[in-house]
N, C-alpha and C positions, 0 to 999 in steps of 0.2 A: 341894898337888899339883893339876896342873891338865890335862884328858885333852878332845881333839877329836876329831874323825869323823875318818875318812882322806881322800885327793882327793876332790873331789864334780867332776863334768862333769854338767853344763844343757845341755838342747838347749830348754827352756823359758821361760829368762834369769829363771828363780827358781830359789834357794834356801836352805836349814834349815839355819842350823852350829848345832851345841849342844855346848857347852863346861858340862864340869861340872866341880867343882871340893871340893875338903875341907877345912873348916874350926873345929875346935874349940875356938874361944877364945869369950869373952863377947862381942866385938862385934855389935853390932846397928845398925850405918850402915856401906852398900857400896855402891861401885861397880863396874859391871862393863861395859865397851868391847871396841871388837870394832876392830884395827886392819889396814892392807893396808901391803904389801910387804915385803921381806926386813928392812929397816932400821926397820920399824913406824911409818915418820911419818906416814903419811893415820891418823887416825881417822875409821872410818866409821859407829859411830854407839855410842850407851853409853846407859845405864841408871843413879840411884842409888834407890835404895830402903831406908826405915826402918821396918819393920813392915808397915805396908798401904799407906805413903807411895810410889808410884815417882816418878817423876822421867825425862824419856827426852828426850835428845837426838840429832839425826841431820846428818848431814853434805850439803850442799843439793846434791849431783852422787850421792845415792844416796837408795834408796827402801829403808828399812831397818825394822823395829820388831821394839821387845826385848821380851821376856818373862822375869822370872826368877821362880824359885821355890825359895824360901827350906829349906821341906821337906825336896826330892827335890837340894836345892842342884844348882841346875842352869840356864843359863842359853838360852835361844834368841833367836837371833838369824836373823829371816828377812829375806832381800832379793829382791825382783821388780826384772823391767824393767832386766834387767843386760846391758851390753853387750860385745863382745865386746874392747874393748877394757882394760875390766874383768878381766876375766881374769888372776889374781895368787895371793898367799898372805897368807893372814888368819890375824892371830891372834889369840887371847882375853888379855884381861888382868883380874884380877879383886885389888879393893881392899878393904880393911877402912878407912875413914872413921875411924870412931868405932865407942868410944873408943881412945885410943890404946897402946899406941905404931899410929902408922901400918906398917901389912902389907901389901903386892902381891905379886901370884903370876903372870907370866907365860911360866913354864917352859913352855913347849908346842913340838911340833912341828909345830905349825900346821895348816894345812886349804889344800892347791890349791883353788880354785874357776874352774874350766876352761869359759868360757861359748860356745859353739857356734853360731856363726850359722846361723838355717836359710836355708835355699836357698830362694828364690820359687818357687811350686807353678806349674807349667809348666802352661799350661790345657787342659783336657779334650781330648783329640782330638774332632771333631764326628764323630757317626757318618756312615755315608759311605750318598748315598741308595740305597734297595733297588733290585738288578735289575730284580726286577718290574714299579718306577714307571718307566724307561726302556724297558722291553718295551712297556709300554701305550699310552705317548706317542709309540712310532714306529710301531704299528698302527694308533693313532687317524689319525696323519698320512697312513698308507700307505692306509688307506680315504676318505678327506677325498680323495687324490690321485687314485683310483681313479673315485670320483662325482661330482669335476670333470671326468676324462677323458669319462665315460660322458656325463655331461649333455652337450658339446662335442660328440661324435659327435653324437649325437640331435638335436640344432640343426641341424647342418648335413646332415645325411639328409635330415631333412625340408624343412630349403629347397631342398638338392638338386634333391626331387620336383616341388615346387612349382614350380619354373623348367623341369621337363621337362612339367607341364600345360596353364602357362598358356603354351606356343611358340608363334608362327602359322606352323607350317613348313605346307605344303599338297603335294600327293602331284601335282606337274604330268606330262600327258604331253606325251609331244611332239607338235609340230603335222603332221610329218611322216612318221610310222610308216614303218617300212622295209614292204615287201612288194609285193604285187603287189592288193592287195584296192582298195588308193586309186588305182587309178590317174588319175580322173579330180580329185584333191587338187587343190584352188585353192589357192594360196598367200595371204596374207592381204595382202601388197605388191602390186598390180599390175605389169605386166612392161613394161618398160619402154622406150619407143617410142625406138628410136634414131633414126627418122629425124627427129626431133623437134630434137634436137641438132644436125643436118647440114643447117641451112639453109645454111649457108655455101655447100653444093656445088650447082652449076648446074641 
């Protein structure tokens, strides 16, 4: 009689079948295999063992190793590194060697082994920078704008100034005041002799 786990599903692309089995005859030389698909032709990996002798073979497209134990009769069968393409029904097959007559026992309902690809972990969201460091950085600029402004006045105030001290405006009067006070005003042209011009006339 020969009894397995029910379906196993990985989402770790390991795992543990353990096929245990009953046997009450004198043999003492056995092998025990572990095969894939409904029709059992991949062998994926086997085990013989004669006392403390094992012996273990594995199938080079799988990463397998057996364990039996004679005791508890019971066989494990671990596989990692299982792809998804992997993904089948496995069964135990379990032999008596020596002596004879030769015995196999692979009455089982087998074991689905359902391998789960994970999904590539999507990368962290970055945290998003804090309000507070855009508050500071448009205060620090709005005061930078403010003590440009300020300095720019102040330059030009004070040139400003400067150009209304050093003027040479001068405060002139006129030469000939309106009123009655000057009357005897000289003019600073002398007046001018017409008959100077009028030699012409007789």
């Amino acid at each position: 009689m020969l009894k397995q786990h029910p379906p196993l599903i990985t989402y770790s692309k390991n795992a543990t079948l353990a096929c245990k089995y009953t046997y009450n005859g004198t043999g003492n030389e056995f092998r025990a295999s572990l095969n894939k698909g409904t029709d059992r032709a991949v062998e994926v990996c086997s085990v013989s063992w004669n006392g403390s002798f094992h012996h273990h073979n594995s199938n080079t497209e799988f990463n397998c190793l057996v364990a039996a134990d004679s005791n508890i009769k019971q066989v494990n069968f671990s596989l990692w590194n299982l792809k998804a393409n992997q993904t089948d029904i496995y069964f135990c097959k379990i032999e008596v060697m020596f002596p004879p007559p030769y015995i196999y026992n692979d009455k089982s309902n087998g074991t689905i082994i359902h391998v789960r690809e994970m999904l590539p972990c999507s990368p962290e969201p970055q945290p998003a920078r804090p309000f507070w460091a855009l508050v500071v950085a448009l205060a620090v600029l709005a005061f930078y704008s403010v003590l440009i402004t300020a300095a720019f006045v102040i330059c030009w105030w004070k040139n400003k100034r400067n150009r209304i001290l050093t003027s040479d405006y001068m405060n002139m009067t006129p030469r000939h005041p309106p009123g009655t006070k000057n009357k005897h005003y000289q003019p600073y042209a002398p007046t001018r002799i017409h008959t100077e011009y009028r030699s012409w006339e007789p």
